[in-house]
C-alpha positions in Angstrom: -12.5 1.8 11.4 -15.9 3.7 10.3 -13.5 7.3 9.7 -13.7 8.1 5.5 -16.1 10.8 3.5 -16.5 12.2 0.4 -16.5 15.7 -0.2 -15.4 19.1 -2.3 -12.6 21.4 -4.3 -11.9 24.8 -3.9 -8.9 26.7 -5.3 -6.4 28.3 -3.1 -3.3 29.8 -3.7 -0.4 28.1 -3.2 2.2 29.3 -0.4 5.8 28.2 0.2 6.1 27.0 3.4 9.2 25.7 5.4 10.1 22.4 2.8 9.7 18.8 4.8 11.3 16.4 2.7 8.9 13.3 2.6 10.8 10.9 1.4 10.4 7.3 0.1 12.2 4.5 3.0 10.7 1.9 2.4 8.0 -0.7 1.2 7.1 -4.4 1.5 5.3 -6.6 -0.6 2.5 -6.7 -2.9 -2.0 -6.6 -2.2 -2.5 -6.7 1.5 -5.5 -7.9 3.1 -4.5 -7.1 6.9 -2.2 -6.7 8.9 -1.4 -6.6 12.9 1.8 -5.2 15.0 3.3 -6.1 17.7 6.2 -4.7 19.6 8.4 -4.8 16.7 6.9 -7.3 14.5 4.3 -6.8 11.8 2.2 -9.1 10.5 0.7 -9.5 7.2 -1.5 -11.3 4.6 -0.7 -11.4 1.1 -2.8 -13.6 -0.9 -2.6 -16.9 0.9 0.2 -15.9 2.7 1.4 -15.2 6.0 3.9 -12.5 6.9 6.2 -12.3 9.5 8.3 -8.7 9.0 10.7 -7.2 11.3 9.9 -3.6 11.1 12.5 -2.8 13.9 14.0 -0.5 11.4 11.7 1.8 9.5 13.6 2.2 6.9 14.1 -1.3 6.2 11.7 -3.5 7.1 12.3 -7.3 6.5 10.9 -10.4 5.8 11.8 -12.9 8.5 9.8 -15.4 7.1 6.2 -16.4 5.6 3.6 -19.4 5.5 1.5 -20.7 3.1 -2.4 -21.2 3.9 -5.0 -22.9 2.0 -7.2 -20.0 2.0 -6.9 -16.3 1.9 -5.8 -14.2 4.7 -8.9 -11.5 5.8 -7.9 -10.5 9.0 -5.2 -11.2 11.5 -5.7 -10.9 15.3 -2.0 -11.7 17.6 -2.1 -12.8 21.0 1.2 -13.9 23.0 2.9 -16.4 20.9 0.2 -17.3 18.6 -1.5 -14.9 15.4 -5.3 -15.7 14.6 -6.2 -16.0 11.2 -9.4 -15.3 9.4 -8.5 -17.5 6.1 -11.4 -17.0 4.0 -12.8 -20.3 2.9 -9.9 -22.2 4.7 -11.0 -20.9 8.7 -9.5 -19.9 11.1 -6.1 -20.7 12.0 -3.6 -20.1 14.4 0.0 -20.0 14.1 3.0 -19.9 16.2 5.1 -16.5 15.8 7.3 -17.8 19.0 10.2 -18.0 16.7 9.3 -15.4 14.6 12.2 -16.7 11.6 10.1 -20.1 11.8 6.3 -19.6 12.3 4.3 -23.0 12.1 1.1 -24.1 11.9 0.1 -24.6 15.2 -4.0 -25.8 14.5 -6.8 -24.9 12.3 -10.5 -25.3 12.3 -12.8 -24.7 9.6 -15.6 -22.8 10.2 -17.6 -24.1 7.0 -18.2 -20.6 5.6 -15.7 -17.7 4.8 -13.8 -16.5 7.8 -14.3 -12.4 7.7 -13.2 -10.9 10.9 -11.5 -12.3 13.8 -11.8 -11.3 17.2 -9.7 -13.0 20.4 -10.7 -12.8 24.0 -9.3 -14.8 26.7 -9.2 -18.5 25.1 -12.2 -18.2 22.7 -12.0 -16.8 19.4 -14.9 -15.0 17.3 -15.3 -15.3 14.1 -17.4 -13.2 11.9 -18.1 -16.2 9.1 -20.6 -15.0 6.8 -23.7 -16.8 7.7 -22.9 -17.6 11.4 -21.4 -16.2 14.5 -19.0 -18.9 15.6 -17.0 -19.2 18.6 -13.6 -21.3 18.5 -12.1 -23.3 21.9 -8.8 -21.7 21.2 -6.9 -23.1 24.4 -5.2 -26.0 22.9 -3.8 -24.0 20.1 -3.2 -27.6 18.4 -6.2 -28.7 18.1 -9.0 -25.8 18.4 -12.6 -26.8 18.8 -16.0 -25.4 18.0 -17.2 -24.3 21.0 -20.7 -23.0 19.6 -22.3 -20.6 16.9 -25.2 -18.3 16.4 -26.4 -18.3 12.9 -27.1 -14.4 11.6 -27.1 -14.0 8.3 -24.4 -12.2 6.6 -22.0 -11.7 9.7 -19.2 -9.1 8.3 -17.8 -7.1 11.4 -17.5 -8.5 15.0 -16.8 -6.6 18.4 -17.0 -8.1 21.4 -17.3 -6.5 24.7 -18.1 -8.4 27.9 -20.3 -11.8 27.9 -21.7 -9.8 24.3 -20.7 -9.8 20.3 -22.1 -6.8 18.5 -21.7 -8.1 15.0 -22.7 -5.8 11.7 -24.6 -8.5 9.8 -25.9 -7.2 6.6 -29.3 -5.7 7.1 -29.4 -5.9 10.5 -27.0 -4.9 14.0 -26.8 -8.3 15.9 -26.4 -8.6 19.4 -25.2 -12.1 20.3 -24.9 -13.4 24.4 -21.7 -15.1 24.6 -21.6 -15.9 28.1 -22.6 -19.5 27.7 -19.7 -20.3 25.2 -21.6 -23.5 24.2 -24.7 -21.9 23.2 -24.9 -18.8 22.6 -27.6 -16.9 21.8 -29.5 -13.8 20.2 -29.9 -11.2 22.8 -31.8 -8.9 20.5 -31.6 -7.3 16.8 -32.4 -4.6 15.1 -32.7 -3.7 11.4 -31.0 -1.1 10.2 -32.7 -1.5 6.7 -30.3 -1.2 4.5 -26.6 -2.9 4.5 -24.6 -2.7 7.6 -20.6 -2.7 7.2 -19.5 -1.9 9.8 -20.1 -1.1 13.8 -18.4 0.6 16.8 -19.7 0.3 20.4 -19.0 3.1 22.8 -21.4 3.5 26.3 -24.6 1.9 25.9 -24.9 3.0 22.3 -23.9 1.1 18.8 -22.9 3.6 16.2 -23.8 1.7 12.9 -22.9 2.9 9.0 -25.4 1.4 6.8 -24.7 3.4 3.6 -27.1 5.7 3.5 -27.6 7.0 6.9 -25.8 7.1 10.7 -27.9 4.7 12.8 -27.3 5.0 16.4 -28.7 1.9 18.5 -29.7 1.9 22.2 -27.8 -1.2 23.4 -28.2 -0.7 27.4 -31.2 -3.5 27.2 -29.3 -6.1 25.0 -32.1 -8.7 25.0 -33.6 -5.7 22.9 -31.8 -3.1 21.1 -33.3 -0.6 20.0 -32.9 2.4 17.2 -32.1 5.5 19.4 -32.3 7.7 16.4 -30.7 8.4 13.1 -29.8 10.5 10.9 -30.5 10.4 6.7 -31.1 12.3 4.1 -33.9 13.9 5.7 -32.7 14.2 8.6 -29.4 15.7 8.0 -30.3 17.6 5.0 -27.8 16.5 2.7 -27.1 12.7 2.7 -26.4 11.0 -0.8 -24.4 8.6 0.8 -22.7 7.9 3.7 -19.4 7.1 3.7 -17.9 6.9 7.0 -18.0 8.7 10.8 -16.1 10.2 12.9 -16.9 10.4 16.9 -16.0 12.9 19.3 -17.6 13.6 22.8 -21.2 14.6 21.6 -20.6 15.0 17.8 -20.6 12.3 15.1 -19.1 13.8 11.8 -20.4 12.1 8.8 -18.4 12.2 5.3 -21.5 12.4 2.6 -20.2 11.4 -0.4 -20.9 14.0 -3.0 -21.9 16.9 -0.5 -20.0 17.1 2.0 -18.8 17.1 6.1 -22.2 16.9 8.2 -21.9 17.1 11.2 -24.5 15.3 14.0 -25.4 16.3 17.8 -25.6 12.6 19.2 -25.9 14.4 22.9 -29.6 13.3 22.5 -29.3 9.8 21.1 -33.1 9.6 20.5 -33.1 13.0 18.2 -29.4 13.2 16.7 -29.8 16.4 15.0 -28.2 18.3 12.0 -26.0 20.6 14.4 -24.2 21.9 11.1 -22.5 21.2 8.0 -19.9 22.6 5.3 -21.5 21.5 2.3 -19.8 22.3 -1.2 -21.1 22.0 -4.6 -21.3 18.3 -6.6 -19.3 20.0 -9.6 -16.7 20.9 -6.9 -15.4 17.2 -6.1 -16.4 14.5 -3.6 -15.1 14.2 -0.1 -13.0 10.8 0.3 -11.7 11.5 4.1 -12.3 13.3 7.1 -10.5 13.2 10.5 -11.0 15.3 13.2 -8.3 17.0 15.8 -8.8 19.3 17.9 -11.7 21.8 17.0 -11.0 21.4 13.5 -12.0 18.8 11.1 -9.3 17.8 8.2 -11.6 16.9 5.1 -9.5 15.9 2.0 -11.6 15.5 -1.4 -10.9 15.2 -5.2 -12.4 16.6 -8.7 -11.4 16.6 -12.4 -9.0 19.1 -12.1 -7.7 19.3 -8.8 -7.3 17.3 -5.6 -7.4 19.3 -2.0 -7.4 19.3 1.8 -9.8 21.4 3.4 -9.7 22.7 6.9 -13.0 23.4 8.6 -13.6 25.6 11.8 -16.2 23.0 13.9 -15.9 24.8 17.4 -19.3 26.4 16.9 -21.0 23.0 15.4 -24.1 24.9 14.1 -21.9 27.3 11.6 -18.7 25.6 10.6 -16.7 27.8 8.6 -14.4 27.1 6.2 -10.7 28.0 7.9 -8.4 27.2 5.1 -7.9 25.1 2.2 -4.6 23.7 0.1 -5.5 22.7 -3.6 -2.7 21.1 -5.9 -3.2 20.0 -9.8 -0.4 17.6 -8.9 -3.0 16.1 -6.8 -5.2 13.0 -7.8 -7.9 11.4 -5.8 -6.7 12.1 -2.8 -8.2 9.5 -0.2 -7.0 9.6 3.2 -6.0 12.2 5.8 -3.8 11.9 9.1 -3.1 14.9 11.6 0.1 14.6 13.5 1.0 18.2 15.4 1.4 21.2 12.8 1.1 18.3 9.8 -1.1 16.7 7.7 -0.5 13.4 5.9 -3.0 13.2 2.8 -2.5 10.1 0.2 -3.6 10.9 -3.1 -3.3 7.7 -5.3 -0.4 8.3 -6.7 1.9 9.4 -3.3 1.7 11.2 0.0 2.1 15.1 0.5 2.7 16.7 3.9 0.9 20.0 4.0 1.7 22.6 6.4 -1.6 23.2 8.4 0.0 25.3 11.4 -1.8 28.3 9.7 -5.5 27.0 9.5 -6.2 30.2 7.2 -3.3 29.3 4.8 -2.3 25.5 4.5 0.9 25.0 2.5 2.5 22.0 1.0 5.8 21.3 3.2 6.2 18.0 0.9 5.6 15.0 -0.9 7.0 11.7 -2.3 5.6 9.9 -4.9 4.6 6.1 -4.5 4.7 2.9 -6.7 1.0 1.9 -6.0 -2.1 3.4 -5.4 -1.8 5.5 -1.8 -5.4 5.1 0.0 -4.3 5.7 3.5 -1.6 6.7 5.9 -0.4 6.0 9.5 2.0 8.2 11.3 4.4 7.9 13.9 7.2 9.9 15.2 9.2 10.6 12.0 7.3 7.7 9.8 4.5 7.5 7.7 2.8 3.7 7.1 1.6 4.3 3.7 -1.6 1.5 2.6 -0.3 1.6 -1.3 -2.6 -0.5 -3.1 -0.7 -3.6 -5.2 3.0 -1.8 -3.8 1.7 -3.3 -0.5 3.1 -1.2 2.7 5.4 1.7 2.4 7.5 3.4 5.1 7.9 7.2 4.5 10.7 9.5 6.5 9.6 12.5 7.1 12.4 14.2 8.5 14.9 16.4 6.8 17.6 14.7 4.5 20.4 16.3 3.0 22.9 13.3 2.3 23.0 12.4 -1.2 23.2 8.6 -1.3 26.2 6.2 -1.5 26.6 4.6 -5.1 28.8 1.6 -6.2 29.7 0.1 -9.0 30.8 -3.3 -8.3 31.2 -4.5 -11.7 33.0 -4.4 -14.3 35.6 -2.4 -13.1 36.4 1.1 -15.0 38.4 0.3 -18.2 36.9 -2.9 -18.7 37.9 -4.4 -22.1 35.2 -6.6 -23.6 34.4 -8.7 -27.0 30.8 -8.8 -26.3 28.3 -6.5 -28.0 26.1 -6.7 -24.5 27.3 -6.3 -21.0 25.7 -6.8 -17.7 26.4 -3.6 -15.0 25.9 -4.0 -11.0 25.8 -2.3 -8.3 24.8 -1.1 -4.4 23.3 2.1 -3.1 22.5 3.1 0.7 20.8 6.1 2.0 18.8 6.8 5.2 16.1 8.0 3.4 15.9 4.7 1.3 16.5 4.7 -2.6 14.0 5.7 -4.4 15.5 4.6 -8.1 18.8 4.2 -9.9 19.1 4.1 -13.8 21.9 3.1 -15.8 22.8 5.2 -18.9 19.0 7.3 -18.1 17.1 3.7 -18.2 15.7 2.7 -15.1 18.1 -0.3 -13.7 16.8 -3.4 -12.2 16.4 -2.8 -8.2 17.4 -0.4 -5.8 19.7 -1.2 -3.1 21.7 -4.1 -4.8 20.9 -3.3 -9.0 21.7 -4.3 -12.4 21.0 -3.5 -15.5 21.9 -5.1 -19.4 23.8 -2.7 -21.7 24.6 -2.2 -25.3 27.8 -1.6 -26.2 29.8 -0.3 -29.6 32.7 -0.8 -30.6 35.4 1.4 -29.4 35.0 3.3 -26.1 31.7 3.0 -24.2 31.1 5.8 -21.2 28.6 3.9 -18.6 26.5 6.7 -16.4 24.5 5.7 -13.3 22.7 8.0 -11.3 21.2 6.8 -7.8 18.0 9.2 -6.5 16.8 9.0 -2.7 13.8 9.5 -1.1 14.6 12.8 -0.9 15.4 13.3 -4.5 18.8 14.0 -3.8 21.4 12.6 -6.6 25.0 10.5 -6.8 26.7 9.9 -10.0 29.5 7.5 -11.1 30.7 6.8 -14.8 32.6 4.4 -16.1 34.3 3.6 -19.0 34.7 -0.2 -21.2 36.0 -0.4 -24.3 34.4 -3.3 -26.9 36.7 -4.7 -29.1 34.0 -6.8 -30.9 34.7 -10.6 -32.0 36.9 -10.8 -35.0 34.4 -12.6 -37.7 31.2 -12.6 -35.9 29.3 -11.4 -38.9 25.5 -12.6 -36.7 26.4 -10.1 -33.9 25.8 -13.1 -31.6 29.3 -13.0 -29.6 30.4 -16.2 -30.7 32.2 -17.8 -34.0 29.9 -20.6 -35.8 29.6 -21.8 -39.1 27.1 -19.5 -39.4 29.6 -16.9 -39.5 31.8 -18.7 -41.7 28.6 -18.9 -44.3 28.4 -15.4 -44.1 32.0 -14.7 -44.8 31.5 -17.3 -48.0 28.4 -15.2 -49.5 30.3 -11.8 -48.7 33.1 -13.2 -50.9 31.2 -14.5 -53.6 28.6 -10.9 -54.0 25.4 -12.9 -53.1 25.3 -10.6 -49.5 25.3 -7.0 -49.7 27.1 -5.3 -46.4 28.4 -2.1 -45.4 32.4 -1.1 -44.4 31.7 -2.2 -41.0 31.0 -5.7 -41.8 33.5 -5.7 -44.7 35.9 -4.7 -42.4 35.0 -7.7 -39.5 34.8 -10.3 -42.3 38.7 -9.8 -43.2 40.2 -11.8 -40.6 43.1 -12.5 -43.1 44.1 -8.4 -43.1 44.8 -8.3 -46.5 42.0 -6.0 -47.1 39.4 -7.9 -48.7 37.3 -10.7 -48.1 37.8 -14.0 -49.7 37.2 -17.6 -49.4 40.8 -17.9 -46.9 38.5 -15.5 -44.9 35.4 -18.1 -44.2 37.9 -20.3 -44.2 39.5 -19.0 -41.8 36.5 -18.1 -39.8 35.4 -21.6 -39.7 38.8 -23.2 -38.0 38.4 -20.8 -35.4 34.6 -22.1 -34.7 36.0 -25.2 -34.6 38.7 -24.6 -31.9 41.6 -25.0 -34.2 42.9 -21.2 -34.7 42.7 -17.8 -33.0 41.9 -15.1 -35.0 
């Protein structure tokens, strides 16, 4: 939960490597607050709402139904048949996802202040609810009782772990006994002194991220915790701030902000020392996110011209070397980073790019698709990518190898269409295993994807309709289609239908008081005899009225 940095931008040179398409599949839904899985259900929070997709098929995952909650959904934690919900200012509440088409309300309590996190153990849920610990009877999951709370301060972040709750409460690391449900109490605290977001227990240690330093907390006496060691800007040379942490055996690998990947000996816990860094010029960029695999770490960063993934040698930890780098104007503000085999998945605001990291010394870009939101982070699994994109919401991404240009149909009108209407509405369907990524109609971008439309402006005479449907893997079909527009006789308003209006129009044409070109000369004879006349509004008004066809 704790894994993002900040760091740097060099320039490589680019290098063609074997092309993965990454392609576009598929996407749900607008901002996300959280989300679970389960087997092959996700669910998700969109505003006040309550998701239930079926996500069974990648490529097309699909609403199977949603609920409405008073509040706004923070966090989501599924047990069984039932999904806890941390719902701001409304609670918690718990809903039944037994029939996942038809989840209902199955009880709420309100926890008086804003539901954060939400943790569930056995029947008792814990809530991380701003000013208080509180722990919620969950058993009789129609009407859920408080059980008891432990008021902390600013409770953001809860794990629990045995008869203990190690919650990240603002300026301090909480330790809370549980094991008396009814009253629980403070085992111990400790200050971190400036604002704890977030904490991850692992042996009888606390890793804590408070900003501007790693804190590591002693946590093997819990009536009193106490600060191990930690490392800040003096003690790890470079720390502007501190953005997130990775943890592997002995190593914690900080992401500082504007200088850099840091990386900390934790063996001793009392005296975590600076065991090395790669540390890169402020002009160069900042480091947004770091994972580690193997003994390399993955460090992905932005600047003003350019956006890059950097691969540094950590197997000696006191002198990590710079391995290899990939660096792509195409690239903005690239966030997140995911290591799957020979791959890495970095998100970039604007889309994800697969880059070739099987040579660490020369990283190419195998691919990348473009997204509708704001990529911040990425998931992968198999041949998928889970793409967080911002406002777009979730994003499925294939990253296998597609060389089937979709399937396009026009459903309507049929080719040789004959119309008297100076507008006409075109629709349509499009399929491909690598989703659609857009369709546009006569080069203007059509209204949806799979099943699409779009409005069209016709002339008179023969009209030549093109639509071009693109997949994910920017592969192309075409289809045309011709309708011919034999415009209203004596609609002089361009309107598509015959009113006195027209009729008026015809009158002042006759008379000299309107100036018009040959076209509408030609549209206000209705009689034929080639010029316009009084016969002709007269003309043009018994047909409004129903009484003649002209």
């Amino acid at each position: 939960m704790i894994i993002a940095a900040a760091m740097f931008v060099m320039s490589a040179g680019v290098a063609a490597a074997n092309e993965v398409n990454v392609t576009f599949e598929s996407h749900f839904g607008g901002t996300m607050y959280a989300v679970a899985v389960s087997g092959n259900y996700a669910y998700i929070g969109q505003g006040q709402d309550f998701v239930v997709l079926d996500i069974s098929s990648p490529a097309a995952p699909s609403e199977l139904s949603r609920l409405v909650t008073a509040g706004v959904v923070m966090d989501i934690a599924v047990s069984g048949d039932y999904a806890y919900v941390a719902d701001s200012d409304s609670g918690i509440i718990i809903v039944n996802i037994s029939d996942k088409a038809a989840p209902v309300l199955a009880g709420r309590y309100d926890t008086t202040g804003c539901a954060w996190d939400v943790v569930v153990l056995d029947d008792y849920a814990y809530v991380a609810c701003g000013y208080s610990l509180v722990i919620v009877d969950v058993s009789d999951k129609v009407a859920p009782v408080l059980t008891g709370s432990y008021e902390t301060g600013d409770a953001r972040s809860v794990v629990v772990s045995g008869d203990y709750a190690y919650v990240a409460d603002g300026l301090s690391f909480v330790i809370v006994n549980v094991s008396d449900k009814v009253a629980p109490v403070l085992a111990g605290r400790c200050d971190t002194a400036r604002c704890a977001k977030d904490v991850a227990v692992s042996g009888g240690y606390a890793y804590v991220v408070d900003g501007l330093s790693l804190v590591i907390v002693d946590v093997s006496n819990k009536a009193a915790p106490v600060l191990a060691g930690s490392c800040d800007h003096a003690g790890c040379g470079h720390g502007v701030y501190v953005h997130g942490v990775a943890v592997s055996g002995d190593y914690a690998y900080v992401a500082d902000l504007n200088n850099g990947l840091v990386i900390v000996d934790v063996s001793d816990k009392t005296a975590p020392t600076l065991a090395g860094s790669y540390v890169q010029h402020r002009q160069h960029g900042i480091v947004h996110g770091v994972t580690v695999s193997g003994d390399y770490a993955y460090v992905v960063g932005d600047s003003i011209n350019a956006g890059s993934i950097f691969i540094v040698d950590v197997s000696d930890k006191t002198a990590p070397t710079l391995a290899g780098s990939y660096s792509a104007v195409s690239v903005r503000g690239a966030a997140g980073v995911a290591v799957s085999g020979d791959y890495a998945y970095v998100t970039d605001g604007g889309g994800i790019l697969i880059v070739d990291v099987s040579n660490k010394s020369a990283p190419m870009l195998a691919g990348r698709c473009d997204t509708a939101g704001t990529a911040h982070d990425a998931a992968v699994s198999g041949d998928y990518a889970y793409v967080a994109d911002g406002p777009n919401g979730l994003v499925v991404m294939r990253t296998g190898t597609d060389t089937t240009p979709p399937i396009l149909t026009i459903t309507s009108p049929t080719n040789g269409t004959t119309v008297t209407t100076s507008t006409i509405t075109i629709s349509g369907t499009a399929s491909d295993e690598s989703g659609i990524a857009n369709v546009t109609v006569n080069a203007i971008l059509a209204n949806g994807t799979t099943n699409w439309s779009a409005e069209v402006t016709l002339t008179a005479g023969e009209n030549t309709i093109t639509v071009v449907a693109t997949d994910g893997a920017g592969l192309n079909t075409t289809e045309t289609i011709t309708v011919w527009c034999e415009p209203l006789r004596g609609d002089l308003n361009s309107d598509d239908i015959l009113t006195t209006a027209d009729a008026v129009i015809a009158l002042e044409i006759a008379t000299g008081s309107r100036p018009c070109d040959t076209a509408m000369l030609d549209a206000a004879d209705v009689s034929g005899d080639g010029r316009v006349t009084s016969l002709d509004a007269l003309m043009i008004l018994q047909a409004a009225a129903g009484g003649i066809e002209l």
